[in-house]
C-alpha positions in Angstrom: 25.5 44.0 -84.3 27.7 46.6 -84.5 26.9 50.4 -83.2 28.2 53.9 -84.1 27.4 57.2 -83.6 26.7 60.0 -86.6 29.2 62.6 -85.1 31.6 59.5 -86.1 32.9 60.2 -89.8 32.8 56.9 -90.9 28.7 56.5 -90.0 27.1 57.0 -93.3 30.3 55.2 -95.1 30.2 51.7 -92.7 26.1 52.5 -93.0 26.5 52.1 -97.2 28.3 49.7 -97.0 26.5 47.2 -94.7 23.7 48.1 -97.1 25.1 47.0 -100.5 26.0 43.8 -99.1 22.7 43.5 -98.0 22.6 43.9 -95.0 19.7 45.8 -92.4 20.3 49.1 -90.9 18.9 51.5 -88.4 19.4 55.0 -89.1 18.2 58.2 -88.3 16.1 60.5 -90.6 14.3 63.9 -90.5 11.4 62.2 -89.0 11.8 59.1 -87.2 14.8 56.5 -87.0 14.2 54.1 -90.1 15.3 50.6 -91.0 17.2 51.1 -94.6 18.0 48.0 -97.1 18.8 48.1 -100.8 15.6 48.4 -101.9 16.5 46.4 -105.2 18.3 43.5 -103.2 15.9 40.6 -103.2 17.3 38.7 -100.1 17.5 42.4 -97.8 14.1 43.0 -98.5 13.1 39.3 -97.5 14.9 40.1 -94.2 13.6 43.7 -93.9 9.7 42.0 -94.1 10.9 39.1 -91.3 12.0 42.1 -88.7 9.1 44.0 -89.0 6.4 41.2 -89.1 5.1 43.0 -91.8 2.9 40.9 -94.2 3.4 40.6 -97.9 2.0 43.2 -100.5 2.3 46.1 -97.4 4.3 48.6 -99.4 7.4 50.1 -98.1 8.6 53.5 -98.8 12.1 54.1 -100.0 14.1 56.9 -100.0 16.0 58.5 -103.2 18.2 61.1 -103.7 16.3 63.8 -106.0 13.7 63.6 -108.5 15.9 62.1 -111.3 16.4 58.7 -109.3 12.6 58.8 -108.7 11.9 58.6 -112.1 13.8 55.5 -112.5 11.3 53.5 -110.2 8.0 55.9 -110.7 5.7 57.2 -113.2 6.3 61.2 -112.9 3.7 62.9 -114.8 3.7 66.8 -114.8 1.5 66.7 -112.0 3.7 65.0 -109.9 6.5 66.8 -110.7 4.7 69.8 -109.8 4.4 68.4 -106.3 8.1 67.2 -106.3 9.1 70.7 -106.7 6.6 72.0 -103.9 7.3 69.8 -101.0 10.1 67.4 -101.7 12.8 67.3 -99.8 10.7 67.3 -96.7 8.4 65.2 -94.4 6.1 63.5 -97.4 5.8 59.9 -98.7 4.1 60.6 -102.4 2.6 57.6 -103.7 2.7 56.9 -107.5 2.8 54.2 -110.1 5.9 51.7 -109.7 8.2 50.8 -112.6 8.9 47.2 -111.3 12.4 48.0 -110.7 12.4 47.4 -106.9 12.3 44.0 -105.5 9.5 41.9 -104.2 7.8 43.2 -101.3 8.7 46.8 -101.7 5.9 47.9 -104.3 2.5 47.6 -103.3 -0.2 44.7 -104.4 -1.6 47.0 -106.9 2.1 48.2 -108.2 2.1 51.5 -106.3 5.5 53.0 -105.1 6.0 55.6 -102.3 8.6 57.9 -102.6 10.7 59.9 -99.6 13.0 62.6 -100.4 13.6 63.6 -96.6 15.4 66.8 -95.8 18.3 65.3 -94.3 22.0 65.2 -95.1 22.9 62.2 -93.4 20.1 60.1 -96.0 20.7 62.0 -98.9 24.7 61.4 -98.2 23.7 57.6 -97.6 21.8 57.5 -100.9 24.3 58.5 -103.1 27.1 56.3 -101.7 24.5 53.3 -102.0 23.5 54.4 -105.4 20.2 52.9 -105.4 16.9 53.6 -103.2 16.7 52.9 -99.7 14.0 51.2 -97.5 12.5 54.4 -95.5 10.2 52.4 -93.4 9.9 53.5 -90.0 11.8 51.7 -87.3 9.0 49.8 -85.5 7.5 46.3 -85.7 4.6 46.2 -87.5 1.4 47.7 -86.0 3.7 49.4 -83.1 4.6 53.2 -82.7 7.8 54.9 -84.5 10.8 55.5 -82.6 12.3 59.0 -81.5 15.9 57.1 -80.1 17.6 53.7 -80.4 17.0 52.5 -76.7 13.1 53.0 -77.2 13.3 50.5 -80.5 15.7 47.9 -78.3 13.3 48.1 -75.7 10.8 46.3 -77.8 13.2 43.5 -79.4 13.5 39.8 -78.9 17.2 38.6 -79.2 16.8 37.6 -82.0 15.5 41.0 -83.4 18.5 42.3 -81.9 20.7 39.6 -84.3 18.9 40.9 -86.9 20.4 44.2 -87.2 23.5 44.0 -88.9 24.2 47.8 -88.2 22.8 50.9 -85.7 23.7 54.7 -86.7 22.9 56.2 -83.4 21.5 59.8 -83.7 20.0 60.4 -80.5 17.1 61.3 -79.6 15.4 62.8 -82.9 12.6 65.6 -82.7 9.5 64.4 -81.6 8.4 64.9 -85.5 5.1 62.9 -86.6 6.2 60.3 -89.9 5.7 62.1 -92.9 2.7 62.7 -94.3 1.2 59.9 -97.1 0.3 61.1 -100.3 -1.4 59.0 -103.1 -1.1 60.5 -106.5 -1.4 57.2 -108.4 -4.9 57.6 -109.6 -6.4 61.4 -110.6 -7.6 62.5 -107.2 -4.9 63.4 -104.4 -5.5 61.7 -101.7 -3.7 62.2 -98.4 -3.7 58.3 -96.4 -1.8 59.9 -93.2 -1.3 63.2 -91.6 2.2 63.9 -90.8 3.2 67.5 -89.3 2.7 69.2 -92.7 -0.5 68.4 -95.0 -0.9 69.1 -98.2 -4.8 70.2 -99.1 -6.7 68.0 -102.1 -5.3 70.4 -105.1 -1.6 69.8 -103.6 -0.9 74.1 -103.7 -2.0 74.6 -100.4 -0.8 73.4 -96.8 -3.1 72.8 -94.0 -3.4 73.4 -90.5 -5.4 72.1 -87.7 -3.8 73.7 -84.6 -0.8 76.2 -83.8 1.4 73.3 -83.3 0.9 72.6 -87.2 1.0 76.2 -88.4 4.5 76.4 -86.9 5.3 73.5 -88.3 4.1 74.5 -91.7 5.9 78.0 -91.5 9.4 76.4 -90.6 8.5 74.1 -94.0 7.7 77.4 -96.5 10.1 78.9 -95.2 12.9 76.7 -95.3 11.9 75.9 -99.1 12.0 79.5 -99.8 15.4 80.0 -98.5 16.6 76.9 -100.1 15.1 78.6 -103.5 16.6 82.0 -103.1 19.4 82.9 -105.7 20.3 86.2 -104.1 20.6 88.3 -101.2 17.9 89.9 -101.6 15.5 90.8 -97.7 12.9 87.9 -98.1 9.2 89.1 -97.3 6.3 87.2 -96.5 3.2 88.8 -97.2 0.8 87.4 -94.8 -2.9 88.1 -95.8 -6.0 86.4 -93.9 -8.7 87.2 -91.8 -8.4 88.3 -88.5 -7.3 85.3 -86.1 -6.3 83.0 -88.7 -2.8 82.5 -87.7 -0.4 84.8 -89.7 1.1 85.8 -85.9 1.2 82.4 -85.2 3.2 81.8 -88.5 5.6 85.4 -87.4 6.7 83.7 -84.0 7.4 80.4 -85.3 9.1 81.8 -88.1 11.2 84.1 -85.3 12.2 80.7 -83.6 13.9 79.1 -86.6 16.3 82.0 -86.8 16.9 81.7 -82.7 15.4 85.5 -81.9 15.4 85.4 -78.2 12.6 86.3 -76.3 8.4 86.4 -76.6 7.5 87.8 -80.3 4.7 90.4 -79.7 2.2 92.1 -81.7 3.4 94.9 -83.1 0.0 96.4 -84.0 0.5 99.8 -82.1 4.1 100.0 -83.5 3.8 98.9 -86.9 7.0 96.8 -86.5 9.6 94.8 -84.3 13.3 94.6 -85.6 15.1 91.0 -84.2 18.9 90.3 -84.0 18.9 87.0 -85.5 21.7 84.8 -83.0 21.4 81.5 -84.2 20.6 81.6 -88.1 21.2 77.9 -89.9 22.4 79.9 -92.6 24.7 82.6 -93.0 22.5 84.9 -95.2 19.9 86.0 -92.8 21.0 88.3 -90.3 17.7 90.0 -89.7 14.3 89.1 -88.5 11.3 91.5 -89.1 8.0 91.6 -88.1 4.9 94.0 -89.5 1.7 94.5 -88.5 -0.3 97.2 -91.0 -3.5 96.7 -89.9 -3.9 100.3 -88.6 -1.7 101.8 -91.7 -4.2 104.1 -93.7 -1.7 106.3 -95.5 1.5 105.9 -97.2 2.8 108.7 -95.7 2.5 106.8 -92.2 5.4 104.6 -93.9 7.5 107.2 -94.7 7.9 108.3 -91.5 9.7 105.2 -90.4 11.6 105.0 -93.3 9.9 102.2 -94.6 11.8 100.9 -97.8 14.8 101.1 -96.5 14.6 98.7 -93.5 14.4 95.8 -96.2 18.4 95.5 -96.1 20.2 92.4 -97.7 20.2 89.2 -95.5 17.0 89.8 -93.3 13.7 88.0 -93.3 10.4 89.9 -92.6 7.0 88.5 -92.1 4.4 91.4 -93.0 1.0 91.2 -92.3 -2.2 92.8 -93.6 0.6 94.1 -96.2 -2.9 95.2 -98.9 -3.3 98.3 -96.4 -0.3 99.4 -97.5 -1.8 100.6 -100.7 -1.6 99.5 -104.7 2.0 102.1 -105.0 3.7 101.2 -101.6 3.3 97.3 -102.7 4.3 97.5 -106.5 7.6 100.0 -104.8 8.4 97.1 -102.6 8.1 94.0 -104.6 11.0 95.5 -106.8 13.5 96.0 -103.6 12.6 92.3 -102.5 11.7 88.7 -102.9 8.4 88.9 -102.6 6.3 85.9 -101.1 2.7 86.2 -100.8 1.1 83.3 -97.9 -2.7 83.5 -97.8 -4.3 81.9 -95.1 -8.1 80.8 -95.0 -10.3 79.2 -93.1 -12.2 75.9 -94.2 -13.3 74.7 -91.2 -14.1 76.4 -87.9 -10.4 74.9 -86.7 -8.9 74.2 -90.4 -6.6 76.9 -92.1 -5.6 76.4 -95.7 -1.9 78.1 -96.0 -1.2 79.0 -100.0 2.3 79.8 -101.0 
């Protein structure tokens, strides 16, 4: 069993190729550490089944690249596409009609194929030089918890577990990130067979949230997709509309942390906004953070005297809530200067939001 690190630049190159000659790999994704096998090599998967005690007809998820290689192994009807284009890459297994072209053991008694397009370099970069679809089952014997670091897996291994694995990418210790979320599209009903951090709701446009811990994880997802979407510079603004309580300062803050603002995000109700030196940004285009609250706005004249348009400069991010006070005009002025993202949150339950984007 050999061992390397990922700061090591012959990881995901030694990882490939272990993999194409069949061999079993641990290796870190954007959820938990996984155990990746050519998904299409007969003999790998046979040995992938063996380590994991798993018993036959148990699908296993692979990962692809984009939604081109999916269609080689799945059914992608415009539905499904639909949600490809919504939440993939990111933490979500989507279930769908197989094509047969995996081997034995990966697909599903009833021919069902789960799909992972994880929002992580290091497997995307791993995909490509393999060429074919990875195992992305989680790095656990069957029936056993997923694994944040290497030592926690060994822990729980025989010797001859151990002798098994032909190859460990060590990432350290990964985010304590739930596995993705399991989403069965197969049939005409969404179904959703595990929570993961971020859940979709039954229509598949909506993401849901059962605590603060998940609305922050959800905003981190929007707003990362957004980003990744944006073909300009344009100032990116959420427009955050919901009842009172619902979570859109929730949502403000966490969105704050992924751009490393420093300090406790407060309410800006009796200022209208906060401005944020962003220290820390994962990408060069957003320099600014900025947070609304127009909940006491009445007049567009109130606006005005803050200079209101023109703090939406190029590069900055603002999250704006109760943005309908600030009348049909001020809005339609706006949505012309920026990118313009509406977020409506609504509650379902008494502790249940539904987040549309």
């Amino acid at each position: 069993m050999i061992r390397i690190g990922t700061k090591d630049k012959k990881a995901v190159e030694m990882a490939a190729d272990v993999i194409k000659k069949g061999g079993l790999v641990l290796y870190p994704s954007d959820t938990v550490y996984i155990l990746a096998v050519d998904a299409t090599n007969k003999s790998a998967v046979e040995k992938l089944i063996g380590f994991k005690d798993r018993w036959a007809g148990k699908a296993i998820s692979v990962a692809v690249l984009d939604e081109v290689m999916a269609s080689e192994y799945v059914e992608l009807d415009d539905n499904a596409k639909r949600l490809y284009s919504r939440l993939l890459p990111g933490p979500f297994t989507i279930i769908s009609k197989g094509k047969h072209k995996t081997a034995k053991g990966i697909e599903a008694e009833n021919g069902t194929l789960g799909i992972r397009i994880p929002d992580s370099k290091l497997i995307a970069d791993l995909v490509r030089m393999v060429g074919k679809p990875i195992s992305a089952t989680s790095a656990n014997l069957s029936g056993r918890s997923p694994h944040y670091s290497v030592e926690s897996l060994l822990g729980t291994l025989s010797k001859k577990k151990m002798e098994m694995l032909d190859l460990i990418v060590d990432g350290g210790r990964l985010p304590n990130n739930k596995p993705s979320t399991v989403i069965d599209i197969s049939e005409s009903e969404i179904k959703v067979l595990r929570r993961g951090d971020v859940v979709t709701g039954k229509s598949g446009q909506t993401v849901i949230s059962k605590s603060e811990k998940e609305t922050g994880k959800v905003a981190e997802f929007i707003v990362k997709k957004i980003i990744e979407k944006s073909k300009d510079d344009k100032a990116i603004v959420l427009a955050l509309t919901g009842d009172l309580g619902c979570g859109k300062t929730v949502f403000s803050r966490s969105v704050a942390r992924m751009f490393g603002v420093e300090g406790k995000i407060t309410s800006p109700t009796f200022f209208i906004f906060n401005e944020y030196e962003i220290t820390k940004s994962k990408t060069t285009l957003i320099t600014k953070f900025l947070h609304f609250d127009l909940y006491r706005i009445r007049d567009k004249h109130e606006l005005d005297e803050i200079n209101f348009f023109d703090l939406f400069e190029k590069g900055s991010v603002a999250c704006v809530e109760w943005p309908e006070n600030m009348g049909e005009e001020a809005l339609e002025e706006l949505k012309k200067k920026v990118n313009w993202v509406p977020i409506k949150f609504e509650y379902i339950e008494e502790n249940t939001r539904e987040i549309q984007y």
